[in-house]
PDBQT receptor file of N, H, CA, C and O in Angstrom, charges set to zero:
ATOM      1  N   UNK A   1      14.662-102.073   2.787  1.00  0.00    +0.000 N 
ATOM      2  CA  UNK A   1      15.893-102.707   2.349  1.00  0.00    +0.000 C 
ATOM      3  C   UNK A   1      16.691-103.153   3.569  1.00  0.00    +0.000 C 
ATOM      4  O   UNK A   1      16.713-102.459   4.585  1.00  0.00    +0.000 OA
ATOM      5  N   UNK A   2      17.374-104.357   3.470  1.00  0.00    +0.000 N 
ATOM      6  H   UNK A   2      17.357-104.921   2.645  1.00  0.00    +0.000 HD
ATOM      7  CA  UNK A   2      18.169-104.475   4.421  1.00  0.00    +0.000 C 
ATOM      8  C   UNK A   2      19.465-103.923   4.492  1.00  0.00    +0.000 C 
ATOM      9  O   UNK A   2      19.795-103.482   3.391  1.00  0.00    +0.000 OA
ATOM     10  N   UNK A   3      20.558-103.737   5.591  1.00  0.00    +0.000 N 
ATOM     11  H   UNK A   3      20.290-104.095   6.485  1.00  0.00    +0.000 HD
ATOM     12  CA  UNK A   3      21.300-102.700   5.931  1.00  0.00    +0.000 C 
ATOM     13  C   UNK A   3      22.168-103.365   4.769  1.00  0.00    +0.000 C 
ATOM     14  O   UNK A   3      22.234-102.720   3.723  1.00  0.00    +0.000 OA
ATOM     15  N   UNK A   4      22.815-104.540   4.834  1.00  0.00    +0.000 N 
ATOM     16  H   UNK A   4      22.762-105.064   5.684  1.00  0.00    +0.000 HD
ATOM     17  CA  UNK A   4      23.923-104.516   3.514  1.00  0.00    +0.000 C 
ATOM     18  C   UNK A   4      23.475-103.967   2.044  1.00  0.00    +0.000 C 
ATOM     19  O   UNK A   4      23.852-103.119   1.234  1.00  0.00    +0.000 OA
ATOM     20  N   UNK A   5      22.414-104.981   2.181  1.00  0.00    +0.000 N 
ATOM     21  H   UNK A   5      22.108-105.669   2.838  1.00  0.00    +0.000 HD
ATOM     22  CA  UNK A   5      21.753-103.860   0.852  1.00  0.00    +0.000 C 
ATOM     23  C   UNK A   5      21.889-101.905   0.879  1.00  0.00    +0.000 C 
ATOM     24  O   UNK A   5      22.418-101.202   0.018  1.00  0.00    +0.000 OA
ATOM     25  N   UNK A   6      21.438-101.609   1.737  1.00  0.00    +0.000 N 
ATOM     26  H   UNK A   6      21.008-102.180   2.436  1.00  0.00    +0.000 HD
ATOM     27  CA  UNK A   6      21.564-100.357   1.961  1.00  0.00    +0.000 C 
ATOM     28  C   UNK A   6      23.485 -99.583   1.874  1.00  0.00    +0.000 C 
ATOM     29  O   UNK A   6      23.921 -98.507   1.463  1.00  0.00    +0.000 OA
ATOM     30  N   UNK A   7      23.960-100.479   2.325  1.00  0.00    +0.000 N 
ATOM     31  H   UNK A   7      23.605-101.352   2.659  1.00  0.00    +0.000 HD
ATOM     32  CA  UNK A   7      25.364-100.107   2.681  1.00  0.00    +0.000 C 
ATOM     33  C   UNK A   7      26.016-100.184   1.153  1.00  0.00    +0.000 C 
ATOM     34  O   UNK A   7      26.878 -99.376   0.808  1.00  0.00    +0.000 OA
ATOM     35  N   UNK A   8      25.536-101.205   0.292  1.00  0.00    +0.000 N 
ATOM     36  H   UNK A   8      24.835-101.861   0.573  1.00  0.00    +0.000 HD
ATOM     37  CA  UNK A   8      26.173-101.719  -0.956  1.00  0.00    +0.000 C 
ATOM     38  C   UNK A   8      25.710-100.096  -2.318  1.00  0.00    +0.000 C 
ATOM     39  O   UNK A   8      26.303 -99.463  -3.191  1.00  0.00    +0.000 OA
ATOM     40  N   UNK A   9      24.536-100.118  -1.778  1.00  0.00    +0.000 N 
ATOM     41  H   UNK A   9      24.053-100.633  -1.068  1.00  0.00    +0.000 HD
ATOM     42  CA  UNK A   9      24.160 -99.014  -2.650  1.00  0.00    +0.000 C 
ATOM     43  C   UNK A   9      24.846 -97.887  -2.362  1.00  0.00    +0.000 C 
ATOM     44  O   UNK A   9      25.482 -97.400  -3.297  1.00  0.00    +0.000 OA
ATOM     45  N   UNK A  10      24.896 -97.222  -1.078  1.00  0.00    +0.000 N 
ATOM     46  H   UNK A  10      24.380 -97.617  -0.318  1.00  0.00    +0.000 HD
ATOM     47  CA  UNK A  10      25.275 -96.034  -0.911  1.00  0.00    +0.000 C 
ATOM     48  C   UNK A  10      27.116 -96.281  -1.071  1.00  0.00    +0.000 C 
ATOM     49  O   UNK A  10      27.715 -95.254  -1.389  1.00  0.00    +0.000 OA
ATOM     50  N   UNK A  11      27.900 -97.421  -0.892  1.00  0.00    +0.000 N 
ATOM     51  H   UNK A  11      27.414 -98.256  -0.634  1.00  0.00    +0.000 HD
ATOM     52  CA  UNK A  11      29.267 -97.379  -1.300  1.00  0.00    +0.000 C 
ATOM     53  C   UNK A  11      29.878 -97.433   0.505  1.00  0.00    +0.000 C 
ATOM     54  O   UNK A  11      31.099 -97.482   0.658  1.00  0.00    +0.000 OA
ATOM     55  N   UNK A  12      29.083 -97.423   1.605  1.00  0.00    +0.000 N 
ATOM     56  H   UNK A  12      28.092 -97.383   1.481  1.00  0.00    +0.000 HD
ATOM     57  CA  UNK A  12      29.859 -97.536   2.550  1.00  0.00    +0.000 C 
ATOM     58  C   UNK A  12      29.423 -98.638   3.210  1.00  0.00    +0.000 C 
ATOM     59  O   UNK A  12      28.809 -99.451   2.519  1.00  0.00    +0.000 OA
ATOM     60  N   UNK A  13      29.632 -98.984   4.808  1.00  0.00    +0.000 N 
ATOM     61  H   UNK A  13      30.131 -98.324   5.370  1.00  0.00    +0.000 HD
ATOM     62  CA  UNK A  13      29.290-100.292   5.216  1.00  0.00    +0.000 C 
ATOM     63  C   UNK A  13      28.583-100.556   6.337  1.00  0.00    +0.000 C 
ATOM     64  O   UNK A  13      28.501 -99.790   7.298  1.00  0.00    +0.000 OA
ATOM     65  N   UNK A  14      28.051-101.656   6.243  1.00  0.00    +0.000 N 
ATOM     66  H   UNK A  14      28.117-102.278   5.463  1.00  0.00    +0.000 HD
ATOM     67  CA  UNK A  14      26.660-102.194   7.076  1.00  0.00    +0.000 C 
ATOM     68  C   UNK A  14      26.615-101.414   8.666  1.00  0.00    +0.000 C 
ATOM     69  O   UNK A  14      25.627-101.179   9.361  1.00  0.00    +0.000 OA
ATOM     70  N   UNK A  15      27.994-101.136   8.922  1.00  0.00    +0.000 N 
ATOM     71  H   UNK A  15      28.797-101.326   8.357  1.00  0.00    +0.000 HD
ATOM     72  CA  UNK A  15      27.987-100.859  10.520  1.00  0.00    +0.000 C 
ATOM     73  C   UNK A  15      27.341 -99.550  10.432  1.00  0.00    +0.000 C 
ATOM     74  O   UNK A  15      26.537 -98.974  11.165  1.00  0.00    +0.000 OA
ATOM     75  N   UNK A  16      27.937 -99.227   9.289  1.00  0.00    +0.000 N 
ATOM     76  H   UNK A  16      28.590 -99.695   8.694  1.00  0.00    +0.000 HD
ATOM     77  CA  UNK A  16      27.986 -96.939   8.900  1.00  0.00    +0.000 C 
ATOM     78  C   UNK A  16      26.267 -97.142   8.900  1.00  0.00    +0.000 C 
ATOM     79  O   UNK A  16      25.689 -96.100   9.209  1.00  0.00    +0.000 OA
ATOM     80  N   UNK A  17      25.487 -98.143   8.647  1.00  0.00    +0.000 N 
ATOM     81  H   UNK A  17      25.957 -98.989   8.396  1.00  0.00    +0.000 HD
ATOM     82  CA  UNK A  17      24.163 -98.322   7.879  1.00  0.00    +0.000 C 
ATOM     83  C   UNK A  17      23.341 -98.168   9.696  1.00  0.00    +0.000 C 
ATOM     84  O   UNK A  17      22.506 -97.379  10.139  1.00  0.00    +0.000 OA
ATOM     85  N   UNK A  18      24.062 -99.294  10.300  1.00  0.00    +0.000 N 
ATOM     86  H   UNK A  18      24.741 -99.934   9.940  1.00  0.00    +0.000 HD
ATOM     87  CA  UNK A  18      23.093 -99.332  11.736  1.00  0.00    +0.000 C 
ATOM     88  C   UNK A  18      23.372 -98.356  12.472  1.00  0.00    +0.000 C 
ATOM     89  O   UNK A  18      22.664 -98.095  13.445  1.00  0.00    +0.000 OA
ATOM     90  N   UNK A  19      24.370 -97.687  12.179  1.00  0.00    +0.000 N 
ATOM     91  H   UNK A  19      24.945 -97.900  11.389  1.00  0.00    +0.000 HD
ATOM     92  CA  UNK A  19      24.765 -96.300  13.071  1.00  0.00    +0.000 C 
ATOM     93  C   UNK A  19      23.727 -95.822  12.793  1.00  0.00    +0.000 C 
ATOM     94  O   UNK A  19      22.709 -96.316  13.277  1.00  0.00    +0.000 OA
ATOM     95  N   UNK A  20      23.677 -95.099  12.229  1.00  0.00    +0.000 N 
ATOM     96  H   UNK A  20      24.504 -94.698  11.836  1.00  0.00    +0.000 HD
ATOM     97  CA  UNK A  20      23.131 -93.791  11.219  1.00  0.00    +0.000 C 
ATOM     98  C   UNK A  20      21.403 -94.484  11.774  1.00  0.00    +0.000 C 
ATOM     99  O   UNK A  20      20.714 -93.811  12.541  1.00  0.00    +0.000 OA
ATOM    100  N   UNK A  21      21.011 -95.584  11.356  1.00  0.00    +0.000 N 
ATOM    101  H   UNK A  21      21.570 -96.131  10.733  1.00  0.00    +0.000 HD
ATOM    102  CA  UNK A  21      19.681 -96.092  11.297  1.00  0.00    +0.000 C 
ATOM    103  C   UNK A  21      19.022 -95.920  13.189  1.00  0.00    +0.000 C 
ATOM    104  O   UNK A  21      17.902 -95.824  13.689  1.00  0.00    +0.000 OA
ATOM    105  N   UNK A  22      20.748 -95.964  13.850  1.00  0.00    +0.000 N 
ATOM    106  H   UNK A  22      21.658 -96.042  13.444  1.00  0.00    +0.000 HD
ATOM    107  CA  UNK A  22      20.317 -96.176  15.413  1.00  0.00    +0.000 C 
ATOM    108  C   UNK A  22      19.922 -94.897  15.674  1.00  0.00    +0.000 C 
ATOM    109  O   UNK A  22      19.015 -94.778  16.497  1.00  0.00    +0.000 OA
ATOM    110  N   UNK A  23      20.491 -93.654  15.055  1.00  0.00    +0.000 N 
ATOM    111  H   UNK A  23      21.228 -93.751  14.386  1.00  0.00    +0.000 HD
ATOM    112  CA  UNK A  23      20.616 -92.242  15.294  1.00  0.00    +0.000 C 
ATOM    113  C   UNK A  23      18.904 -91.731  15.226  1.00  0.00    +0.000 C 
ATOM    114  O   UNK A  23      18.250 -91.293  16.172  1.00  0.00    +0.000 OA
ATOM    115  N   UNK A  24      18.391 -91.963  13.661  1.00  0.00    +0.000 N 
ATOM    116  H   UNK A  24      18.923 -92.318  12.893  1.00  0.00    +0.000 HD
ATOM    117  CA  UNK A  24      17.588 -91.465  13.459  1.00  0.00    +0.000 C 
ATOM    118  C   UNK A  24      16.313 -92.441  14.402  1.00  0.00    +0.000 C 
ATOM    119  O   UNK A  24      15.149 -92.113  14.631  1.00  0.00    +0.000 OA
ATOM    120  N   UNK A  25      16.851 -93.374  14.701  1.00  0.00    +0.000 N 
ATOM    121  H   UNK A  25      17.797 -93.641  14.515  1.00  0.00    +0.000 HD
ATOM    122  CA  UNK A  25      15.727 -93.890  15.786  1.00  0.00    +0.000 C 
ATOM    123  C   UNK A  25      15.884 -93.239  16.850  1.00  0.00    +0.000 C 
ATOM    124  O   UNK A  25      14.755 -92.770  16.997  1.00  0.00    +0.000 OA
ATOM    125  N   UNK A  26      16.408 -92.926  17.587  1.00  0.00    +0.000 N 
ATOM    126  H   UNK A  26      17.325 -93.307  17.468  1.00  0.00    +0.000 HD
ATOM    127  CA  UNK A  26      16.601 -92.682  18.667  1.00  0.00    +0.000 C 
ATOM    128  C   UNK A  26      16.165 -90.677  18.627  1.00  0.00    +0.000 C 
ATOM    129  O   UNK A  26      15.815 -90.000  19.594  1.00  0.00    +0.000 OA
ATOM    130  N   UNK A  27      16.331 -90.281  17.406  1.00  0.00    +0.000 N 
ATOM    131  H   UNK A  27      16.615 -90.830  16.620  1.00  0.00    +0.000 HD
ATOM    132  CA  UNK A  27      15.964 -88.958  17.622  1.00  0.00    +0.000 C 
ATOM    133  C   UNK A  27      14.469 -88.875  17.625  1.00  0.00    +0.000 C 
ATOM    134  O   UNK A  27      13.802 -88.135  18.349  1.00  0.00    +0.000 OA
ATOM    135  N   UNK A  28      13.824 -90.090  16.343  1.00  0.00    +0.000 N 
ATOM    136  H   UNK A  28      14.366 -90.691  15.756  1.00  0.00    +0.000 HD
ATOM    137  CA  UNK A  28      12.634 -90.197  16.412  1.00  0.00    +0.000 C 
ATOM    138  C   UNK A  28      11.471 -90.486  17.909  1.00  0.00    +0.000 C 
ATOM    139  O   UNK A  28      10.329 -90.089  18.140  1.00  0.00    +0.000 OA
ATOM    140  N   UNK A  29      12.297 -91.230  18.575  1.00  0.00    +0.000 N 
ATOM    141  H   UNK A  29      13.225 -91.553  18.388  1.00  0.00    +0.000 HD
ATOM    142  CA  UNK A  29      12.205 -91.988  19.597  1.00  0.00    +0.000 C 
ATOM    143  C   UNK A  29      10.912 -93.490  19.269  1.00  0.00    +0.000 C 
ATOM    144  O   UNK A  29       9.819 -93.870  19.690  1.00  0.00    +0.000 OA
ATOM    145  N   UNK A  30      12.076 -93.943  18.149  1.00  0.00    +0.000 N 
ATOM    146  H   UNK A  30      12.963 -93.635  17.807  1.00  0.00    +0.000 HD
ATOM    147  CA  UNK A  30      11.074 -94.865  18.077  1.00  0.00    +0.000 C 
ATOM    148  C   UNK A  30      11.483 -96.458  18.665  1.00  0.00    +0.000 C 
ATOM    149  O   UNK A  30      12.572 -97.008  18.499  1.00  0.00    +0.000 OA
ATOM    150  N   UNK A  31      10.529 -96.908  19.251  1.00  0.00    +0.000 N 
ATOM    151  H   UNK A  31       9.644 -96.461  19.386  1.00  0.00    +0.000 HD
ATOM    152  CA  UNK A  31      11.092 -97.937  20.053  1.00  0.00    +0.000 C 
ATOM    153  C   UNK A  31      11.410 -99.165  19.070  1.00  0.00    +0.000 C 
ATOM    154  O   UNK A  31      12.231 -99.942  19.559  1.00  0.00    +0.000 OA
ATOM    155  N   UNK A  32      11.020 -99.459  18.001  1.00  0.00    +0.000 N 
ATOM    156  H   UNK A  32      10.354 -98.828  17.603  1.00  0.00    +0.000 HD
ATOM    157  CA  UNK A  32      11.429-100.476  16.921  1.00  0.00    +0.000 C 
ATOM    158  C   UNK A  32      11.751-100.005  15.746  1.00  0.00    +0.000 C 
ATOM    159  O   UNK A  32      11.710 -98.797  15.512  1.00  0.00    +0.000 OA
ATOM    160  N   UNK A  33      12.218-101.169  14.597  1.00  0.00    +0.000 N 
ATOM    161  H   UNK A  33      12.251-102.150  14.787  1.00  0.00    +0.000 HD
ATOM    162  CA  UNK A  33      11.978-100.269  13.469  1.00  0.00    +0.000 C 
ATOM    163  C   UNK A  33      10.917-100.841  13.044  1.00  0.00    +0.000 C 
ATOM    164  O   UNK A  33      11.066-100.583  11.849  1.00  0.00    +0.000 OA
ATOM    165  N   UNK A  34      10.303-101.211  13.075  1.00  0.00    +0.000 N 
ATOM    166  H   UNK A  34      10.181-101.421  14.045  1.00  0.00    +0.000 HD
ATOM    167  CA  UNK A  34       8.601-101.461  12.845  1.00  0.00    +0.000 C 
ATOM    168  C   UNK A  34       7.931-100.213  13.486  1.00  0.00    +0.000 C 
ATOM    169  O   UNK A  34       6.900-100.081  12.826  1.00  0.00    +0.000 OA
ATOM    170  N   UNK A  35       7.968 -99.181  14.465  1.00  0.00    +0.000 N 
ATOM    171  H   UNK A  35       8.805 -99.288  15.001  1.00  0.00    +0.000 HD
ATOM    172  CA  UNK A  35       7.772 -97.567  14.638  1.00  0.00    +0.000 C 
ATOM    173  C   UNK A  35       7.571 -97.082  13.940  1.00  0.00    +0.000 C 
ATOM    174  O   UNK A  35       6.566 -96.644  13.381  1.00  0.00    +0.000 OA
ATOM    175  N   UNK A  36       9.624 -97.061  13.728  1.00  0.00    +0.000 N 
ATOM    176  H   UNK A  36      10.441 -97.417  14.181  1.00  0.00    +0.000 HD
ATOM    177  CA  UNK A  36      10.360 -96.155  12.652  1.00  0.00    +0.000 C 
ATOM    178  C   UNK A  36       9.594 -96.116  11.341  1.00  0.00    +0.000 C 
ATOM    179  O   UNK A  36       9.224 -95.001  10.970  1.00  0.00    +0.000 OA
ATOM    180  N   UNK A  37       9.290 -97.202  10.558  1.00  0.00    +0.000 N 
ATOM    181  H   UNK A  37       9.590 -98.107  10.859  1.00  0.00    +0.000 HD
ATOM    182  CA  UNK A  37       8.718 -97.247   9.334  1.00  0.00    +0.000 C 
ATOM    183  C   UNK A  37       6.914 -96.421   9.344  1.00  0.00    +0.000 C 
ATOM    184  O   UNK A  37       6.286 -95.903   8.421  1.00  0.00    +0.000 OA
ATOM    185  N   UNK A  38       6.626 -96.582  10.521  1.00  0.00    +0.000 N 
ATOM    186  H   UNK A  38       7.136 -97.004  11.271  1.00  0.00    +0.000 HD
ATOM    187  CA  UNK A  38       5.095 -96.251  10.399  1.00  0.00    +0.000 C 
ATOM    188  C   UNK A  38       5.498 -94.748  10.652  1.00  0.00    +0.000 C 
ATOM    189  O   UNK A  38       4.788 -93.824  10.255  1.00  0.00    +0.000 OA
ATOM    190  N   UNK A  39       6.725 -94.551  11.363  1.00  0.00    +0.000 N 
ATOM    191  H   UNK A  39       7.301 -95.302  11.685  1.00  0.00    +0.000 HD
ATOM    192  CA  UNK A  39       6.331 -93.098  11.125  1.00  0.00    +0.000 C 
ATOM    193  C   UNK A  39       7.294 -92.052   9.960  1.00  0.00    +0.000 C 
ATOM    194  O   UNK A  39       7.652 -90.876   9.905  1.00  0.00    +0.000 OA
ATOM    195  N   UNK A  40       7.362 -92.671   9.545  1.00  0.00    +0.000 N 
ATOM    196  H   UNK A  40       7.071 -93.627   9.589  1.00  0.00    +0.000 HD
ATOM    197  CA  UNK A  40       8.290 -92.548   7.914  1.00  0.00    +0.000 C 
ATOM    198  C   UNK A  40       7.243 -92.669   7.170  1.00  0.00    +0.000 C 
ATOM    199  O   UNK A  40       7.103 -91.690   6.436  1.00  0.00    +0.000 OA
ATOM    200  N   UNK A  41       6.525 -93.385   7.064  1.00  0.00    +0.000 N 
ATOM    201  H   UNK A  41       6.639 -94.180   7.659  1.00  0.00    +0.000 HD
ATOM    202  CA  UNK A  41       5.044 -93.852   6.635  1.00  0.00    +0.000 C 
ATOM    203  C   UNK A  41       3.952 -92.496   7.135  1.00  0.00    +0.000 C 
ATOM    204  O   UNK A  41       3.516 -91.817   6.205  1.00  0.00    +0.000 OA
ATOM    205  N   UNK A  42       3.732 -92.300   7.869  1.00  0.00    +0.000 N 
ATOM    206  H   UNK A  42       4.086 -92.852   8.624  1.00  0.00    +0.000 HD
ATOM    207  CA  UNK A  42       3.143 -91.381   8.530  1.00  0.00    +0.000 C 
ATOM    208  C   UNK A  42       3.437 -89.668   7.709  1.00  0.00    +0.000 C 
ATOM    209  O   UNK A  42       2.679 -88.791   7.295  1.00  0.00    +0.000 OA
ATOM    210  N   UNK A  43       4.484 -89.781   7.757  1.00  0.00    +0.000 N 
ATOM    211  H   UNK A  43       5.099 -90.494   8.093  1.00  0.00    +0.000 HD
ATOM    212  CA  UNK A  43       5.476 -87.963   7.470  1.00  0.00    +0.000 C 
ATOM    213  C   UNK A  43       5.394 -88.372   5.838  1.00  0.00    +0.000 C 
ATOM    214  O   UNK A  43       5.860 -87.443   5.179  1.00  0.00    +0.000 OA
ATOM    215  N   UNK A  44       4.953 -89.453   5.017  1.00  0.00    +0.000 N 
ATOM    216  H   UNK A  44       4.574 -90.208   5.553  1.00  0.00    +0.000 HD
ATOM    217  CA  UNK A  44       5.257 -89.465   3.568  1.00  0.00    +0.000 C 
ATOM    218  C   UNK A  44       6.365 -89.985   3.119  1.00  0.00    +0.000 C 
ATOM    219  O   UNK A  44       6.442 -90.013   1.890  1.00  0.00    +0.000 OA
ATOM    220  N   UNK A  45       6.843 -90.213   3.434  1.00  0.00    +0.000 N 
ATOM    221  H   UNK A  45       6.780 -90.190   4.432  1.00  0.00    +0.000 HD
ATOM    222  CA  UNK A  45       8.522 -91.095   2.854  1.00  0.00    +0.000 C 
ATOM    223  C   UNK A  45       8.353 -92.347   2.571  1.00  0.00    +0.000 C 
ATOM    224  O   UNK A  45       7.927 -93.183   3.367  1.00  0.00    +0.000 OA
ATOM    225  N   UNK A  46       8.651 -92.539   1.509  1.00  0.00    +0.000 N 
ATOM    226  H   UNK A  46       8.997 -91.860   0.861  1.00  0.00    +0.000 HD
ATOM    227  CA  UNK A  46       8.373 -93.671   1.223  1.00  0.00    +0.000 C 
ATOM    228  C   UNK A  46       9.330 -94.291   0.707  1.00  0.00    +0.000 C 
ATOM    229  O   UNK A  46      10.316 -93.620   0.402  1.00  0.00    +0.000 OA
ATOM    230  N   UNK A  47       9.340 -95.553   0.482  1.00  0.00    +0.000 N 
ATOM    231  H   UNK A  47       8.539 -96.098   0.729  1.00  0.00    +0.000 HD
ATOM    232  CA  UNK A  47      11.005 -96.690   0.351  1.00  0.00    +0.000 C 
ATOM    233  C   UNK A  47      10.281 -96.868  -1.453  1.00  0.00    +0.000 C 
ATOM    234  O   UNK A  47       9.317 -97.081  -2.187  1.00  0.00    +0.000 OA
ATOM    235  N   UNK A  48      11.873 -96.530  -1.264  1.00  0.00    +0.000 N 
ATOM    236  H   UNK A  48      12.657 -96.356  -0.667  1.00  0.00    +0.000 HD
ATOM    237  CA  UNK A  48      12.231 -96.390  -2.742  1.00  0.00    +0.000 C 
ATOM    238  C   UNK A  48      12.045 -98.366  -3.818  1.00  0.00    +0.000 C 
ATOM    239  O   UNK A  48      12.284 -99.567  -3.691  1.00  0.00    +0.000 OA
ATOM    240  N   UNK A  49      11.356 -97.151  -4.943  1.00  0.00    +0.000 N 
ATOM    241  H   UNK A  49      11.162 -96.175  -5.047  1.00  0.00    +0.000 HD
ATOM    242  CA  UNK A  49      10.839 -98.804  -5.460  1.00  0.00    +0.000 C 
ATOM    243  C   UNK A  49      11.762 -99.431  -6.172  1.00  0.00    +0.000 C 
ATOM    244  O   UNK A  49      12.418 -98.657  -6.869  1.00  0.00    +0.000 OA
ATOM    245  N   UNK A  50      12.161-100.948  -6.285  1.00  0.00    +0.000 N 
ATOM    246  H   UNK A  50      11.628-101.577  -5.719  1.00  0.00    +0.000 HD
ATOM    247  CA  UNK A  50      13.028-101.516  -6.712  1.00  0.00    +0.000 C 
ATOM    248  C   UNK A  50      13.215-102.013  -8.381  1.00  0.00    +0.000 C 
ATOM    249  O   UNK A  50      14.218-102.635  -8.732  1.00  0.00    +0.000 OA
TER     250      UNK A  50
């Protein structure tokens, strides 16, 4: 999903969306979010179906 999308659902906003998205990259240490997803992908998480 993209971040407004993301921001619209959860009720807060796009910036709160790339924060949060920069955080868990950076703990992951993933250098893209093309990484990020493979290793979200990887651990089982999967994006919620529409």
């Amino acid at each position: 999903m993209m971040s407004k999308q993301i921001a619209a659902k959860l009720g807060i906003t796009e910036i709160t969306v790339k924060v949060h998205r920069g955080h868990m990259m950076q703990k992951m240490k993933a250098r893209s979010l093309i990484d990020f997803i493979g290793m979200a992908d990887l651990l089982g998480i999967h994006r919620p179906k529409r």
